[in-house]
N, C-alpha and C positions, 0 to 999 in steps of 0.2 A: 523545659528541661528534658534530653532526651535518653531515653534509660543508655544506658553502656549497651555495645554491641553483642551480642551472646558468642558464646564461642563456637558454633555450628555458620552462625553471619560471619566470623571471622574469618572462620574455616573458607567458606566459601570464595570468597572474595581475593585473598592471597591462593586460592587455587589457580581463581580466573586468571591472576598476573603470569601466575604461574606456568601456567596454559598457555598464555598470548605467546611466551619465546620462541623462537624460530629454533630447527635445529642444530642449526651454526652459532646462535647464540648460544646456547642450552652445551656442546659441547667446546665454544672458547672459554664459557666460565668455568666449566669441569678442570679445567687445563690448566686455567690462570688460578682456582681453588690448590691446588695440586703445586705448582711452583713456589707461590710462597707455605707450603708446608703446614707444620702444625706449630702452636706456641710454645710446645713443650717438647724434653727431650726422647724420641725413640728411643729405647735400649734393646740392645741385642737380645732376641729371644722374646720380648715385650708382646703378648696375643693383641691383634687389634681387630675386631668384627668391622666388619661392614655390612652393606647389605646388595641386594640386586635391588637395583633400580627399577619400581613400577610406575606407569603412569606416565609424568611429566619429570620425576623427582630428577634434580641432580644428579649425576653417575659419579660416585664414589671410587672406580675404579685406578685413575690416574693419581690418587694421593694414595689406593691402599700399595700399587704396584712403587711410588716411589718411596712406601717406608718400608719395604721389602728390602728395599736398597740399602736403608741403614739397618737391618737386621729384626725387624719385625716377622712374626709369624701373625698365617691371618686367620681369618676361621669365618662364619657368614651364619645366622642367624635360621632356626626352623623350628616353626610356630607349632605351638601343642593347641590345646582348647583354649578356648577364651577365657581370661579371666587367668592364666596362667601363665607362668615365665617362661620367656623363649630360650630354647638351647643353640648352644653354639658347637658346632662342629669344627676344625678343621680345614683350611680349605688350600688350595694351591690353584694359581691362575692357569693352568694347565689341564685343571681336571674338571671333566665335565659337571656340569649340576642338573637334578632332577626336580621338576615341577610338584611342588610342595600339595597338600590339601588348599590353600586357595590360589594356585594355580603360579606362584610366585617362586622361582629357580635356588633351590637349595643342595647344599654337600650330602651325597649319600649318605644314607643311615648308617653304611658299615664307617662311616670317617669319625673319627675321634672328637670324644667330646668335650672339650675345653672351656675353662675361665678366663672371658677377658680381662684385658689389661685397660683396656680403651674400647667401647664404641660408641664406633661412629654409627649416626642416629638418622633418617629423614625425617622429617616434619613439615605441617601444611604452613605453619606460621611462626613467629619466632617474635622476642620484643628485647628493649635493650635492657631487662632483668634479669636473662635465664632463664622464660618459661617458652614451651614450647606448646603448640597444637601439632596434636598429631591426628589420627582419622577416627579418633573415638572407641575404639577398642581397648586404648590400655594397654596394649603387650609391652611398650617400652616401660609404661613406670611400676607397673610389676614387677618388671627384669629388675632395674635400676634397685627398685626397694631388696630384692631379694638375693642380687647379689652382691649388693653393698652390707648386706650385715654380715659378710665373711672375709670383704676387704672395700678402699673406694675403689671402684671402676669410675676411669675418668669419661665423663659424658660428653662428647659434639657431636652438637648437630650439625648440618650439614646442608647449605642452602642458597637459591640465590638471593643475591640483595634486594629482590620484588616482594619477597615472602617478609620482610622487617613491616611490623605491624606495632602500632601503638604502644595497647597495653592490653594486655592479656587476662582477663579473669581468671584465678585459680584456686582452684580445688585442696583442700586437704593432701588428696592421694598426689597428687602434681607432682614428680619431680623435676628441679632447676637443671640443666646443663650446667655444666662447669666452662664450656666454650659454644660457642657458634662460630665456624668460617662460612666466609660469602666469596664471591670470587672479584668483591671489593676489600671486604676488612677482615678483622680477625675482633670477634667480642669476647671478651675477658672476664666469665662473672665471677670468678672464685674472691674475689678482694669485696663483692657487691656483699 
């Protein structure tokens, strides 16, 4: 019998797929992520975060710039100390951003600091329950816990279809996604 994967082996492993894409791939999925949209409806004035893309991760920009389209405002995430919720700023696709404490493109301090409505999430792994791996830090299910006791923020993640992993060990602190898009499918777990 072989114990279950750990979450750090899982981590890794959906990294390496994650890694292997070529840039042409990495941006036709962004694109083809983006055209079929989100499962739910944008409403005008609706804050949706995103984030800057590090690493390999999917670039979230092509779905936040076509829900602009239907009237979303956006805003992009800047990390305090560990162990604490991330703030979201403001953001407009026009306006420069400034390399955060770990080195990661964030909306100036002077930009206004908003509640989303929607974000959207990276993560190294994903399963078809709603749990996510993210890089070990916690900043998202911090965020998720703390600002869902003031309203739901609806949670996607956001990823390609190399990152679909098993099953996911989970934590107490864990919080589920309410969606995952790929730049195959669209997964649904609010009915799960």
């Amino acid at each position: 019998m072989h114990a279950s994967p750990s979450k750090a082996e899982l981590r890794s492993l959906a990294l390496a797929k994650r890694d292997a894409l070529s840039d042409a791939q990495r941006s036709a999925a962004a694109e083809a992520l983006a055209r079929r949209g989100t499962p739910f409806a944008v409403e005008q004035g609706m804050i949706v975060s995103g984030y800057s893309p590090i690493r390999s991760e999917i670039d979230p920009m092509p779905l936040m710039l076509k829900l602009v389209g239907h009237g979303a405002r956006l805003a992009l995430p800047c990390i305090n100390a560990r162990g604490q919720s991330l703030t979201f700023r403001a953001w407009s696709s026009h306006e420069r951003l400034m390399l955060g404490p770990l080195g990661i493109p964030e909306p100036s301090p002077a930009a206004a600091e908003v509640h989303p409505d929607v974000m959207l999430v990276p993560l190294a792994a994903f399963d078809r329950i709603g749990h996510r791996i993210g890089y070990g830090a916690g900043y998202y299910d911090y965020t998720f816990a703390h600002l869902r006791k003031a309203k739901h923020v609806i949670g996607v993640g956001l990823a390609f279809a190399v990152q679909e992993t098993k099953a996911i060990p989970v934590l107490s602190h864990d919080v589920a996604l309410d969606y995952v898009l790929t730049e195959r499918k669209t997964f649904d777990f609010r009915s799960s």
